[in-house]
C-alpha positions, 0 to 999 in steps of 0.5 A, a space after each residue: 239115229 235118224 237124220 233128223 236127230 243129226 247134229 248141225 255144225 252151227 251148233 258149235 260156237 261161232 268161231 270153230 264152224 270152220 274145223 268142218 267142211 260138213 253142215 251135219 255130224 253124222 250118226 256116230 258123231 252126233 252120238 258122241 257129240 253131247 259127251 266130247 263137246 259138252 263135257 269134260 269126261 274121259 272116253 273110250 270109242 270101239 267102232 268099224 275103221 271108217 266111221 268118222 272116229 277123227 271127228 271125236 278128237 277134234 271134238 275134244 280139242 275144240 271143247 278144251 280151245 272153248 276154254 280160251 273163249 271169252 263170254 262175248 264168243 272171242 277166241 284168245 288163245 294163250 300159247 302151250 298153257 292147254 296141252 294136247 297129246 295125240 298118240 298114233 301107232 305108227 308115223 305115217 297116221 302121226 304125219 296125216 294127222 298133222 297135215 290136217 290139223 295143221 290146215 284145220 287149227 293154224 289159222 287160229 294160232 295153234 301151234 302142232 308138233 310132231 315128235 317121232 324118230 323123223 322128226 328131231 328139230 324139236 327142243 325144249 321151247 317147240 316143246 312149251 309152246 305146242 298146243 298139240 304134240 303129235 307122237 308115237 308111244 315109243 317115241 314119248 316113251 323115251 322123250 319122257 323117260 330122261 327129261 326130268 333131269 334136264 326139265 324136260 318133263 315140266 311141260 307135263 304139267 300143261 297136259 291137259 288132254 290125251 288122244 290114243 289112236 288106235 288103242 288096240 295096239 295094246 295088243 301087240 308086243 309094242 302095247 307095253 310101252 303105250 301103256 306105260 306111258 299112259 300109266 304114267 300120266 295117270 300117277 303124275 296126275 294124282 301126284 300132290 305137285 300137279 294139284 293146280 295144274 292142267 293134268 291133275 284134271 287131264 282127260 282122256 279118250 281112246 279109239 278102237 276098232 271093234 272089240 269085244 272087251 271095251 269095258 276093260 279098257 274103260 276100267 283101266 282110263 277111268 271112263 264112267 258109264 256114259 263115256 263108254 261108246 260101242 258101234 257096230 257094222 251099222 256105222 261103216 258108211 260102206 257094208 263090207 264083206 271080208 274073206 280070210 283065205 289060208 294057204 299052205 306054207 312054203 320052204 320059206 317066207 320069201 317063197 311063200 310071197 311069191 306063191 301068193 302072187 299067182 293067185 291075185 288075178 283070180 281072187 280079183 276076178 271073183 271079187 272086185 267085180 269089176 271095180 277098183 282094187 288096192 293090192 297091199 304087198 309087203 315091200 317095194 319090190 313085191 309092189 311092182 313084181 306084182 302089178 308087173 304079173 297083172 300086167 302080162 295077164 292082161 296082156 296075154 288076154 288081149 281084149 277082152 283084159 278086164 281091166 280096159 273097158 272103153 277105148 276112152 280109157 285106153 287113150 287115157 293110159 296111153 297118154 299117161 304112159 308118155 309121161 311117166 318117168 319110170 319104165 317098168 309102170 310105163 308098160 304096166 299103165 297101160 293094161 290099167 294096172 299100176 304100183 305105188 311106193 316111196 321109190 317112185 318120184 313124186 311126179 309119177 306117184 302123184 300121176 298113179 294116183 290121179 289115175 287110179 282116182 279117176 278109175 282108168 288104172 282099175 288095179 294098184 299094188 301098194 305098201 302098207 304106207 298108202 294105208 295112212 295118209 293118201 286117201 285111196 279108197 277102193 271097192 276092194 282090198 287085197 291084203 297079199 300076205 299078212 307078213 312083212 319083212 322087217 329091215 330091222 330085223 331082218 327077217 319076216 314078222 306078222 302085221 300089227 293089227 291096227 296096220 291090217 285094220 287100216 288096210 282093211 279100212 281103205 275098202 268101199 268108196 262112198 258115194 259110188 259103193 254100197 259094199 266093200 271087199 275085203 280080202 286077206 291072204 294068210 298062212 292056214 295055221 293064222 286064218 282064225 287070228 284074222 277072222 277073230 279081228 274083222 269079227 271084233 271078237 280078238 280080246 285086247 290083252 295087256 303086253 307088259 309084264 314080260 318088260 316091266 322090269 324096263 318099265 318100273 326102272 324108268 319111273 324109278 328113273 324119272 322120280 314118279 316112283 319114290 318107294 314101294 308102294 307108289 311102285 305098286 299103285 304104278 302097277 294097279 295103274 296099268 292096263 295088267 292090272 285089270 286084265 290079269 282079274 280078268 284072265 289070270 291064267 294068261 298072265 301065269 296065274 291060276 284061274 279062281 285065286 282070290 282077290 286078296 291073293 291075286 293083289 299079294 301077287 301083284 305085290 310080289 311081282 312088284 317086290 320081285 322085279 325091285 330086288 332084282 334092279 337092286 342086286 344088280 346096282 339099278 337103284 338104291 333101296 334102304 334097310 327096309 327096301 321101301 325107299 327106291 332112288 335111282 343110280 347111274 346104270 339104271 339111269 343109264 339103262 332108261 337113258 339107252 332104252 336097254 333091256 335088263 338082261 343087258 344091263 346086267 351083262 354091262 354092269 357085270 364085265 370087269 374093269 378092264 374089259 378089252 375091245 373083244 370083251 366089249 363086242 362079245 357083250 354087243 352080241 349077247 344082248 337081248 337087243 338083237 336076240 331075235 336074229 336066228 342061225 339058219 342052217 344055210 348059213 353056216 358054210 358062209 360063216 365057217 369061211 369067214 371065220 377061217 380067215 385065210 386072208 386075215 382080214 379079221 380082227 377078232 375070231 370065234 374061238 374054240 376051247 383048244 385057243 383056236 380058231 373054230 371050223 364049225 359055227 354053232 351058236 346065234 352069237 358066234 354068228 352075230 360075232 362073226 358078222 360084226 368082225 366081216 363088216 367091221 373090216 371096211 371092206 364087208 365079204 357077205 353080200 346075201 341081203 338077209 345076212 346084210 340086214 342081220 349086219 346093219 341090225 348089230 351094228 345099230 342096235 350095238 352102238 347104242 349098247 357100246 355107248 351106254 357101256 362106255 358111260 357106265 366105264 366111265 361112271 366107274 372110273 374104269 380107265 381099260 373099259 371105257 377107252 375100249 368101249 368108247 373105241 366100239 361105239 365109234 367103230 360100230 357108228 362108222 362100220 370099220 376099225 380104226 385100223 382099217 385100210 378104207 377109212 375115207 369111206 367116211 367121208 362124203 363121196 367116197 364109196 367102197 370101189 373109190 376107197 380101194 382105188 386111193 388106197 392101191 395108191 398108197 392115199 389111205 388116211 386123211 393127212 395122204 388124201 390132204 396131200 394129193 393133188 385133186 387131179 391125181 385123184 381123179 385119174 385114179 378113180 377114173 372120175 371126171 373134174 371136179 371129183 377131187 376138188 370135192 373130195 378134198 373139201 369134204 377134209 373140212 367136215 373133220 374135226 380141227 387138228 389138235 395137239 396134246 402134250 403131257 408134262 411133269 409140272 412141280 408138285 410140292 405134295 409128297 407122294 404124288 406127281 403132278 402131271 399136265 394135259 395140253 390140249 391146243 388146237 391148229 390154226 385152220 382156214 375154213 371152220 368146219 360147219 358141224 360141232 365134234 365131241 370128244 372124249 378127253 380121258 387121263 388114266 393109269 394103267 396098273 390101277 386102271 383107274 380115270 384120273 380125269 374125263 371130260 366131254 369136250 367140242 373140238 371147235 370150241 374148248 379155250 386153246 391151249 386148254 390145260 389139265 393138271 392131274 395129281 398121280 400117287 407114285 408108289 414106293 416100288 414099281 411103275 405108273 404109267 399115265 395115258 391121256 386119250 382124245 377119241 372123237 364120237 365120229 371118225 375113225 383114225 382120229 384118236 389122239 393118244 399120248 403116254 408118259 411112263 412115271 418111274 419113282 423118283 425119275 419120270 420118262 416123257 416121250 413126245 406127243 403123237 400127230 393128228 391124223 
């Protein structure tokens, strides 16, 4: 398109010229502008990173606003009636974009929303009143998946358009939960309800980089002809030329990012050209080891360092260093090299950037976040490794590729560039993935068959899918569906099967995956195994965002599962299946679980009843690691066995409190006190039992902990009892440490009383019991809510008489249950009644009343703490 043909900014209405800084659309935009302004359908856009694809959003935002302008050009918005999602990959391009829609659209009274895991202030009001929900598809995923109980999913209905970034994430193991949600939207659009709503009309419009299999994604989001837009390199405003280098692979992943290193300065001596450079590392400390080798190069080069080219510069830098607050990028500012991560202080980021932006720092070694958000562009980019280390998961994973087309994206700086460099640095045996996605010749594949099972419960779950036939037009609405026409072999099928028998397939996979949550208590199907309705494990299976290899293993563990049984569940969950046993590992293990000192709770035993020398297996593993953290007091400090820990120990709170609640629906008295016991262990990493328990207060530490505790201060009742003073001569802290201390006691839940009571009861065979539940007067209230479960249960049945979910700060005191018990004619009852706080370990209230029939025996009540 020739400039003349460009499309001008004052072709907008009036009131929406301001959205733009720019009087001229440029060549892709004014392309597009005729079916995103003027018109209502659904869009699918492949074109180069760069290209000004964002502009095509606003575009649609802007023609769905023009609904509120009246006939004389004035614009009355009336708040979340017209809704916008905006679906983004990752968090860092969620929050640019609200950034820049929050400066370009809230003048107008346009209220956006960010809804990640970063951000949980949202309720249900922000919800209906945002005009555009910014989000990742995890996220709404599972904001939506158990909204519709609580009318959480009404605001469904004022969807009138959906924005995915991105959309080749599809491809990667994440895609499933994109195109479940977009598979979502689809069937409630065309569900009868949504008939005059926004969303039985709702539009969409996808971007991409460049792929060659555009028209799929077109079938799948119901684009017609004219909404399918393809671009080229043509529309990069920079050319860029991309390298793919592969090396040869090392003992292990962390040394092969170290090998990598030694070849950066040569590859930005024959490429950069002199010009600026973005090296993309892995993490914070490969940012700065790396600028830091770049540095000492320059040094050793003296001056003839190809990073300094004038005196000018180099007074510039010696400024800059003075004022820089952190040592190590002192000395590196100086040779013209630089590093940037989310460890720096604001002022000394801000300063590397302005720096780097004027060009007198020629080299920045970064993290993959400056791919999103800042604009740094530079004529090259270095990609150093295609591997990052997951925290998570503990170890090294390869990059989505939309992060590595965003990196690739910051190469080539118009107007001072007319070329950009792109340079990835990859193992031999991924050399040809890479090329394939710079050449936009990767296919987009759809991820969900391996987690559709997850996927149909929750739309089972969420009512959207009532039998089986909505269940298999859920499956014709996925992305799956139009892939697997198209390359059946990769989905497990045949090449060349008819279409009739691919369609019976589909419907047997459909079919498959229901009996399967049927057998297992998910759902509820009827006689003819049409009619589909949810039951409480797979609500709560949607509710926890579990695998169903999981789920089966909690619904299957019986009643009376111990504290043991319920760890062992944890370790065998599919959750943290990824965590591998490595070789180098099992001496450390083996120690552990030997346990000499007995500092464990639990151990990994063996079929002679003890104690195994030899750990073999990933669960005993996963098993032993729990047990060692859970102490308080953890033995391992190997930072790769470190991150395993905090993986269980995150990934196993959530599976012990889903298990808690299915305990609880099956009115398992043993189970649910257990596992409710394991959440709240694996919550506060130590038992209840442990010798640091004030580790959970705010400012104690673990070398604080074990001073109080030598000291015989180590529960909550002897630290309330010290003197502020003495507590600070044990841990060699200055005044006032004890007094803040002893102020964090008021971030503790209020002290409670229970009594149990035999009352008169005039029903025969049964024995009526009372619960007290009082709670003590206290000077200060504490400035956070505690929730309790309060459980009453027999032991011999193991059967819940009574629970209730309860917030300590503000139950009616006294707060009174009565309970009717059925007394056998022969033998014993005995009642328990359990107050166990989520939070704070110590603070389970236990009181227990043994029933002999005719006589009763009541000991009394147990303290607080």
């Amino acid at each position: 398109m020739d400039s003349c043909s460009l499309i001008s900014v004052a072709d907008l209405p009036a009131p929406f010229r301001s959205a733009f800084c720019f009087r001229y659309f440029n060549s892709l935009q004014s392309e597009c502008f005729p079916v995103c302004f003027l018109s209502d359908v659904n869009m699918v856009v492949s074109a180069p990173t760069g290209s000004g694809k964002t502009v095509l959003f606003e575009l649609c935002i802007l023609r769905l606003l023009s609904r509120f302008l009246s006939y004389e050009g004035k614009f009355n918005h009336q708040k979340g009636t017209l809704k916008t999602i905006y679906i983004a990959p990752s968090k860092a391009l969620v929050q640019e974009k609200l950034r820049d829609w929050n400066m370009k659209f809230n003048t107008w009274g346009i209220n956006c929303l960010e809804m990640t895991g970063d951000n949980e202030t949202y309720n249900l009001k922000n919800v209906h009143d945002a005009d555009i929900i910014l989000t990742t598809p995890e996220k709404f995923d599972s904001v939506t998946r158990h909204g519709i109980r609580d009318g959480g999913l009404s605001f469904f209905s004022d969807i009138a358009l959906v924005l995915i970034d991105e959309v080749h994430l599809l491809n990667d193991p994440r895609g499933a939960a994109l195109e479940a949600i977009v598979s979502r939207i689809k069937m409630l659009s065309r569900s009868s309800d949504m008939k005059s709503s926004p969303l039985a009309n709702v539009r969409l419009l996808a971007v991409s980089a460049t792929i060659p299999n555009i028209e799929d994604l077109a079938e799948w989001l119901l684009v017609p002809a004219e909404g399918i837009k393809r671009f080229g390199e043509e529309m990069r405003p920079v050319k860029l030329v991309t390298k793919v280098f592969g090396y040869a692979p090392a003992k292990n992943d962390f040394l092969f990012e170290r090998r990598l290193q030694s070849f950066i300065f040569d590859i930005l001596m024959q490429h950069s050209r002199g010009k600026s450079a973005l090296v993309f590392c892995s993490t914070r400390k490969g940012a700065q080891a790396a600028a830091q080798h770049l540095s000492q190069i320059a040094v050793s080069l003296g001056p003839s360092s190809p990073f300094i080219k004038s005196k000018l510069q180099q007074e510039k830098l010696k400024e800059a260093s003075l004022s820089c607050s952190d040592k190590q990028m002192q000395s590196c500012i100086l040779t013209g090299v630089g590093y940037h991560n989310g460890g720096l202080c604001m002022k000394d980021r801000n300063l590397v950037e302005g720096l780097f932006l004027k060009g007198d720092i020629q080299i920045l070694c970064t993290t993959n976040t400056l791919a999103h958000g800042i604009n740094l562009p530079a004529h090259t980019v270095v990609i150093k490794s295609t591997q990052y280390f997951n925290k998570e998961k503990g170890l090294y994973l390869e990059y989505e590729r939309s992060m590595v087309l965003q990196m690739c994206g910051r190469a080539g700086r118009p107007p001072f560039d007319d070329t950009g460099t792109v340079i990835i640095m990859t193992r031999k045996e991924t050399v040809h993935l890479y090329e394939n996605l710079l050449n936009g010749c990767e296919m987009v594949e759809s991820q969900l068959l391996s987690c559709a099972i997850e996927h149909l419960n929750a739309e089972i779950v969420q009512l959207t899918v009532s039998d089986i036939s909505l269940a298999i037009e859920w499956l014709k609405c996925s992305y799956l569906y139009v892939r697997i026409k198209k390359n059946p072999e990769n989905y497990g099928v045949k090449r060349g099967i008819p279409c009739e028998r691919l369609e019976k397939h589909m419907r047997d996979i459909c079919v498959q995956k229901i009996n399967e949550l049927a057998e297992y208590g998910m759902i509820w199907t009827d006689e003819d195994a049409f009619l589909l309705k949810p039951l409480e494990p797979g609500k709560l299976m949607t509710k926890f965002y579990l695998k169903f290899g999981t789920m089966k293993d909690i619904v299957t563990a019986p009643g009376s599962c111990s504290l043991e049984d319920a760890l062992h569940v944890v370790c065998r969950s599919e959750e943290i299946a990824w965590i591998q046993l490595r070789r180098n590992e099992k001496k450390l293990l083996n120690d552990i679980n030997s346990d000499k000192e007995g500092r464990l709770r639990f151990h990994v035993i063996g079929e002679n009843s003890k104690r195994k020398k030899r750990i073999q297996t990933r669960e005993e593993k996963i098993f032993v690691l729990a047990n060692d953290c859970l102490t308080g007091d953890p033995s391992i400090r190997d930072l790769s066995l470190n991150q395993d820990m905090n993986s269980i120990c995150s990934n196993g709170c959530r599976i012990a409190r889903c298990m808690k609640e299915c305990f609880f629906y099956k009115k398992s008295y043993k189970g649910a006190v257990n596992s409710t016991l394991l959440a709240k262990s694996l919550r506060q990493r130590l038992w209840d039992d442990s010798p640091y328990l004030l580790k959970q207060l705010p400012g104690i530490g673990m070398v604080t902990a074990k001073a109080l505790h030598s000291a015989g201060i180590n529960s909550f009742r002897t630290l309330a009892e010290a003197d502020p003073r003495k507590i600070e001569i044990l841990t060699g802290r200055k005044y006032p440490f004890g007094n803040h201390i002893k102020e964090s006691l008021l971030s503790l839940p209020p002290t409670l009383e229970m009594q149990i009571e035999e009352a008169e009861c005039k029903v025969q065979g049964k024995s009526k019991i009372t619960v007290k539940l009082t709670r003590l007067p206290r000077q200060i209230s504490s400035s956070k809510q505690h929730f309790a479960d309060m459980t009453v249960g027999s032991e011999e049945d193991n059967m819940i008489l009574f629970h209730e979910k309860i917030r300590a700060e503000e139950f009616p005191s006294p707060y009174v249950v009565t309970v009717l018990v059925a007394c056998p004619l022969h033998g014993k009852v005995t009642v328990k009644a359990d107050l166990i706080f989520d939070e704070y370990g110590k603070l389970a209230l236990m009181s227990m009343k043994s029933m002999w029939f005719p006589g009763i025996f009541i000991p009394s009540g147990m303290p607080h703490w």
